[in-house]
N, C-alpha and C positions, 0 to 999 in steps of 0.2 A: 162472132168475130174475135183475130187473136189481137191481144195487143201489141207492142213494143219493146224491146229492150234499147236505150240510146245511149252509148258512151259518150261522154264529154269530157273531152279535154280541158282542163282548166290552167291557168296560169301559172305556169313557175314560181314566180316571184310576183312581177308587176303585174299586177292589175287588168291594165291596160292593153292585155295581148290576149284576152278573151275576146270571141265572135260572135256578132249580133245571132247567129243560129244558134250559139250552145246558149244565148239567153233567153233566146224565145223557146227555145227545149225546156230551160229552167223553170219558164213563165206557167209552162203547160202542165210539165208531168205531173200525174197523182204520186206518183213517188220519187225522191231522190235517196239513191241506195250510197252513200258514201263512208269514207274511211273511217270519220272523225266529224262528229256534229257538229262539235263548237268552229271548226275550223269551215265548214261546210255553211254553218248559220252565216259565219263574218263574213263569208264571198255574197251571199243573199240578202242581207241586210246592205252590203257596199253597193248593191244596183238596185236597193227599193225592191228587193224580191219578195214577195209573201212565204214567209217560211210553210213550206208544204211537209206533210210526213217525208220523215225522216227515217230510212233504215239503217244500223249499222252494218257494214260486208268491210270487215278488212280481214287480214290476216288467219286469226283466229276463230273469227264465226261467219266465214265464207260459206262453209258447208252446211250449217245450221239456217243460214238467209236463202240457199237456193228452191227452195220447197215453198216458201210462204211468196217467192216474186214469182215462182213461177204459176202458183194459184191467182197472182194480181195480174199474168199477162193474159192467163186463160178468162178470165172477167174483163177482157178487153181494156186494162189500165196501161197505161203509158209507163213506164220505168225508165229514169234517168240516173244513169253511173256513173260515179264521179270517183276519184283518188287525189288526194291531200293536194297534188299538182301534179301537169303534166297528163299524158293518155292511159286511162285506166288498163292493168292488162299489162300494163309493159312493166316489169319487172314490181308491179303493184299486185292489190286485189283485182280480179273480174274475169280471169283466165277461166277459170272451172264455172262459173256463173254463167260467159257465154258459150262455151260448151255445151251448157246442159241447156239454156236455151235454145239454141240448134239444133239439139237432136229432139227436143218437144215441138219443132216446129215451126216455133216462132218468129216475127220477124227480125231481125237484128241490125242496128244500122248505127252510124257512128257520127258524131259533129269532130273534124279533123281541125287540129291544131297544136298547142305545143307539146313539147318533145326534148329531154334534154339530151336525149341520147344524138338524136339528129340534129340539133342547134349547135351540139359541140362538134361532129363532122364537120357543117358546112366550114365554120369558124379552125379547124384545126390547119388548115393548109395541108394536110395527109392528102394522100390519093381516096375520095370519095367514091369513085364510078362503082365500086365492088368493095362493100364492108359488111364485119359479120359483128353482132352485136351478141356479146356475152351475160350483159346484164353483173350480179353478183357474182362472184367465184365461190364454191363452198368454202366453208371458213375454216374449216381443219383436215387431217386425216387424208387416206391416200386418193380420195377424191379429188381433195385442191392440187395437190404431186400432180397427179395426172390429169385435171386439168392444165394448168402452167405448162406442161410438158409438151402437150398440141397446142398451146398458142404459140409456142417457141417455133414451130412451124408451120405457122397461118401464113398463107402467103397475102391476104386480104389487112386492107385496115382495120385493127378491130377497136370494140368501142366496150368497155371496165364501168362497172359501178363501184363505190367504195365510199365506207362512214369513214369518217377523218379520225378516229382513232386504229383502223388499222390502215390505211394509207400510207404508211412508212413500210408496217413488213409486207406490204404489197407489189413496192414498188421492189423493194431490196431482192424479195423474191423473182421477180419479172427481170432483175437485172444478172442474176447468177443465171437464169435458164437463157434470158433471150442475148445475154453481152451488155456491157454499158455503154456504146454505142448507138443501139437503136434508138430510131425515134421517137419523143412522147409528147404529149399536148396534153396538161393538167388544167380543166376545168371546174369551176367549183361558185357555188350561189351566183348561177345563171336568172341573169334578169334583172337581179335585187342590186341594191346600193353597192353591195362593196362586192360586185362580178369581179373574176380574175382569169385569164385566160394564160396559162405560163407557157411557150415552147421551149424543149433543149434535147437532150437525151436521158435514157435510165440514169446514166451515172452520175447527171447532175441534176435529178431531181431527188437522192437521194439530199443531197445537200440544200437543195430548197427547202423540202418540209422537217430537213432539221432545224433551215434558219428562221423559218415563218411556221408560227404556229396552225396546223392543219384546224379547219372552222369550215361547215358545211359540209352538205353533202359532194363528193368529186366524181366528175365522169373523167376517166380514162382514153383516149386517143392515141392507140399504139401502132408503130409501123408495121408492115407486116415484113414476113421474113424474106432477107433477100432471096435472088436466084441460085439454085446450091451451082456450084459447077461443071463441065461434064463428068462424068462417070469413067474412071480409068479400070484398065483390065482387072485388074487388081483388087478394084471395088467390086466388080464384079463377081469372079473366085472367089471372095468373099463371102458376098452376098448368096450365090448358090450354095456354096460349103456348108451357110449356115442355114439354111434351107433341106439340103437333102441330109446333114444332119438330125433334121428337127424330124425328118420321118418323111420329107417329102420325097415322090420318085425324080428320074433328073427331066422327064414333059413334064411336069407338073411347074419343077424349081425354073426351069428356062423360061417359062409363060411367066409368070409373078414377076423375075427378073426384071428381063424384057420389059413389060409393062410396068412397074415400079421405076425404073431408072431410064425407060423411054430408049433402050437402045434397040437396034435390029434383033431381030431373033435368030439370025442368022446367025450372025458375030455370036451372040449370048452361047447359042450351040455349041460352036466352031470351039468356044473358051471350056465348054463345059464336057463334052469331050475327052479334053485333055487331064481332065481331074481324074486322080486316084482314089480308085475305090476306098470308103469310109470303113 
């Protein structure tokens, strides 16, 4: 028989937002795989839990723990994963762990609960129905450029991770690409004593975390980008010029068009046509 692999979500801050399942998970497994023992002990010792073996899997010896859990699932042992708070996996350790449990096999199944990425949605008053969660942005180089540059045109709510010491060039940055206008919702030590939930825009959150010192970890809750809108002839000609410049033929540049700025293909034609030869 195989055994288990069990994420467990554990509590942001308070305590008190753990579920009778992730404790009776707790109660059972031969192993609990988490980030940080000392912090993983205090939550088991807080519910009279028998401290059980303990694996470390954060960050840096993720890839070193999946070999020795997956010989504990093949032995039929139970594995419970846990991250410092919150559901392991989401911008945590256990990504590549339950990957590689899945493709050995295994069963894999989860105790659902907090979340800070979802907790700051419900609470931002943004448009929830359709968000995309970005988690960390890369921290330098023309990675972070080009990311920032496709959020500037996310038309979804999206949802930011950020350690409070760059939280300032974050926002600054988010305000030259997306405007200081757009919407944001600054979240930060969800749960715990001193939660803060801020709304306004980019350009006066710049000024919030110059006048209140940034402390925790912040989720992000950004508008998404408005409706651009319509498309004039203009933009069009454009748009193909620099297209069948770029080496496309002009069927090729009129389809892209068309379907890029959502006009008739007709009209796209009818404009494109009339351009002189490059």
């Amino acid at each position: 028989m195989s055994g288990q692999l069990i994420l467990v979500a554990t509590p942001l801050g308070n305590l008190g937002d753990i579920t009778a399942r992730a404790l009776d998970v707790l109660r059972s497994a031969d192993i609990i795989a988490c980030e940080d023992t000392r912090r993983t002990a205090g939550l088991l010792s807080h519910f009279g839990i028998e401290r059980r073996r303990l694996m470390i899997v954060n960050d840096h010896t993720e890839p070193g723990q999946i070999a020795p859990i997956l010989e504990a699932l093949l032995a039929a042992k139970t594995v419970a994963l846990v991250s410092d708070a919150g559901s392991p996996g989401i911008s945590d350790p256990g990504e590549r762990l339950v990957q590689a449990a899945v493709a050995a096999g295994h069963l894999v199944t989860a105790t659902p609960g907090p979340s800070a990425a979802i907790m700051a949605v419900s609470l931002s008053g943004l448009p929830a129905g359709r968000w995309v969660f970005e988690g960390f942005l890369p921290r330098s180089g023309g990675g972070r450029t080009a990311r920032l540059h496709e959020l500037a045109d996310e038309s979804r709510t999206i949802v930011l991770y950020e350690a409070p010491h760059r939280i300032a060039q974050t926002l600054q940055q988010l305000c030259e690409v997306c405007g200081p206008d757009r919407a944001v919702v600054l979240a930060r030590e969800l749960t715990k004593m001193h939660e803060e939930v801020w709304r306004g825009n980019l350009g006066q959150s710049l000024q919030r975390v110059a006048d209140v010192e940034p402390r925790g970890e912040y989720v992000l809750v950004l508008a998404g980008a408005p409706p651009a809108g319509p498309s004039t002839d203009a933009d069009i000609v454009d748009a193909l010029t620099a297209r069948i410049a770029g080496g496309l033929d002009k069927k090729t540049a009129i389809a892209e068009v068309a379907g890029e700025l959502r006009i008739a293909k007709r009209h796209v034609y009818s404009l494109a046509l009339a351009l002189r030869p490059l």
